[in-house]
DOPA-631629 format. One line per 4 residues: their letters; for each residue x, y, z of C-alpha. Coordinates in nm, 2 decimals. Layout:
a	X,Y,Z; ...
This chain:
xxxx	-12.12,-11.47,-8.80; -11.76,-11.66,-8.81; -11.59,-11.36,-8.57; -11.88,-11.43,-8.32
xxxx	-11.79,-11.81,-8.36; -11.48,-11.79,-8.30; -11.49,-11.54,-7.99; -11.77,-11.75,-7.84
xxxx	-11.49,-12.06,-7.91; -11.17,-11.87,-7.79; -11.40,-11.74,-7.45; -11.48,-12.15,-7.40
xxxx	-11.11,-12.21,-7.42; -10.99,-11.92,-7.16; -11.28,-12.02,-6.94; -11.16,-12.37,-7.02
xxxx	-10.77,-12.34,-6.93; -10.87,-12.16,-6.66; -11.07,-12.46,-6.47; -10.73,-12.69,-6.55
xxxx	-10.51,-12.43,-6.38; -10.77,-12.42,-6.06; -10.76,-12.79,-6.09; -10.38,-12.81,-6.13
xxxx	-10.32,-12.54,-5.81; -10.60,-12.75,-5.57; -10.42,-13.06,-5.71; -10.09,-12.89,-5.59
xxxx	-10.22,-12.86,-5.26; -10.36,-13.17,-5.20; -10.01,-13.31,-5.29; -9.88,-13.09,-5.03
xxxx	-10.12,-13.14,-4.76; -10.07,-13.55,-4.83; -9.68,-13.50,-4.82; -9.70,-13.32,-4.48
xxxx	-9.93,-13.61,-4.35; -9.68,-13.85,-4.43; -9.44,-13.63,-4.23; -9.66,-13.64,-3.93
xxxx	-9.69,-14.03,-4.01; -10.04,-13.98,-3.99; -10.19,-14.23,-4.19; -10.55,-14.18,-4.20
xxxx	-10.47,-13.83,-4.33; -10.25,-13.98,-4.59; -10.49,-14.19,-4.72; -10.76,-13.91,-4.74
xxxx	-10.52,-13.71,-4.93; -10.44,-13.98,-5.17; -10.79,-13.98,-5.23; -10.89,-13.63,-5.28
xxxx	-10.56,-13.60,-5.55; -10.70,-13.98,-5.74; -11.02,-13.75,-5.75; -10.85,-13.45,-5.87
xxxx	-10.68,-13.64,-6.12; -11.01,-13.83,-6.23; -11.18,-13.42,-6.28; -10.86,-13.32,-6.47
xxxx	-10.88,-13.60,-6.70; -11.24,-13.52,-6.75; -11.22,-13.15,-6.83; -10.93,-13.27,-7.07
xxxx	-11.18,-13.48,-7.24; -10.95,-13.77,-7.21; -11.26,-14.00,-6.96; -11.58,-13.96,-7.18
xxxx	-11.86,-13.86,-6.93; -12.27,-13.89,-6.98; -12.49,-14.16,-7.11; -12.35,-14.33,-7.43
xxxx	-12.66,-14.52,-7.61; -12.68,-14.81,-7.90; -12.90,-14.82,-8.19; -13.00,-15.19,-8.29
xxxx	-13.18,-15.19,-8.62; -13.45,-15.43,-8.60; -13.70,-15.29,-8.88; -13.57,-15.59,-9.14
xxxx	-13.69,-15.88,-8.92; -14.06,-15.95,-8.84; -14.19,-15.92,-8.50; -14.22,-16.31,-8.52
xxxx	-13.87,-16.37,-8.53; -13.75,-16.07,-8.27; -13.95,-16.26,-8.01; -13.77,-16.55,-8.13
xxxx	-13.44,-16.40,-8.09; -13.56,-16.28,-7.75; -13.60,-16.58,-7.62; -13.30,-16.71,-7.74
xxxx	-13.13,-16.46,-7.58; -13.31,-16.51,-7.24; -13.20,-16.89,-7.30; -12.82,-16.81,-7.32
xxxx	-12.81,-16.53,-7.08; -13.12,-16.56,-6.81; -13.11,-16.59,-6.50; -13.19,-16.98,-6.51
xxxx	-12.93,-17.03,-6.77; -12.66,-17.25,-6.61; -12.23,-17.24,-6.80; -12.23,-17.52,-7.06
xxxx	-11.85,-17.60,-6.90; -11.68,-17.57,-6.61; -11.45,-17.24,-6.52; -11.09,-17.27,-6.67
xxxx	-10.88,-17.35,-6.37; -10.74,-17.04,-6.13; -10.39,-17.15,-6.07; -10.11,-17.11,-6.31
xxxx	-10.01,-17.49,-6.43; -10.28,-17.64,-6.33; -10.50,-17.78,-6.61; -10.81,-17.94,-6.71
xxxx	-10.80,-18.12,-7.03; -11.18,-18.05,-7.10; -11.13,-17.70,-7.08; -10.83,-17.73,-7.27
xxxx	-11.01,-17.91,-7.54; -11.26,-17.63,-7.57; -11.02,-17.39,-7.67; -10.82,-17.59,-7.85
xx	-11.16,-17.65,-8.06; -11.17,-18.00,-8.04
């Protein structure tokens, strides 16, 4: 049972390697075929280049398992409170977060030296 393991694992690693290298060669080419639109300044084929090669990239990254792919979910635990109080949390959250829930203070100020003392007091926790 092991030997057929591992074969099945060291076929899924050839098969592997071998999407990487098709992914490395078509990445190759879209490298070239954006060098020689730069060439022709022709910048609408640049730009479609540079695309197709951030795509590239994104599937090599993928297959490399270093971008996680497919749905992720989150268990909350709930079974310890009663029904009673997960309504009430409910609604607290609908309170805080709904739609008709309006920011307690204003937004911290956009510019760089510019400063609102109420906002600074909020952080500051006073």
């Amino acid at each position: 049972m092991l030997k057929a393991e591992a074969a099945a694992e060291k076929t899924d690693l050839i098969y592997g390697q071998t999407l990487i290298d098709e992914v490395k060669a078509i990445k190759a080419d879209a490298e070239r075929l954006q060098l020689e639109a730069e060439g022709r300044r022709d910048i609408r084929g640049a730009l479609q280049a540079i695309r197709e090669r951030v795509s590239i990239v994104e599937l090599q990254a993928k297959l490399m398992g270093e971008i996680q792919t497919g749905n992720r979910s989150v268990t909350v635990n709930v079974a310890t409170i009663t029904p009673e109080e997960a309504l009430e949390y409910a609604r607290d959250v609908i309170t805080l977060f709904g739609p008709s829930a309006a920011p307690e203070h204003g937004l911290p100020p956009l510019i760089e030296g510019e400063s609102d003392s109420s906002v600074e007091e909020q952080f500051d926790g006073n």
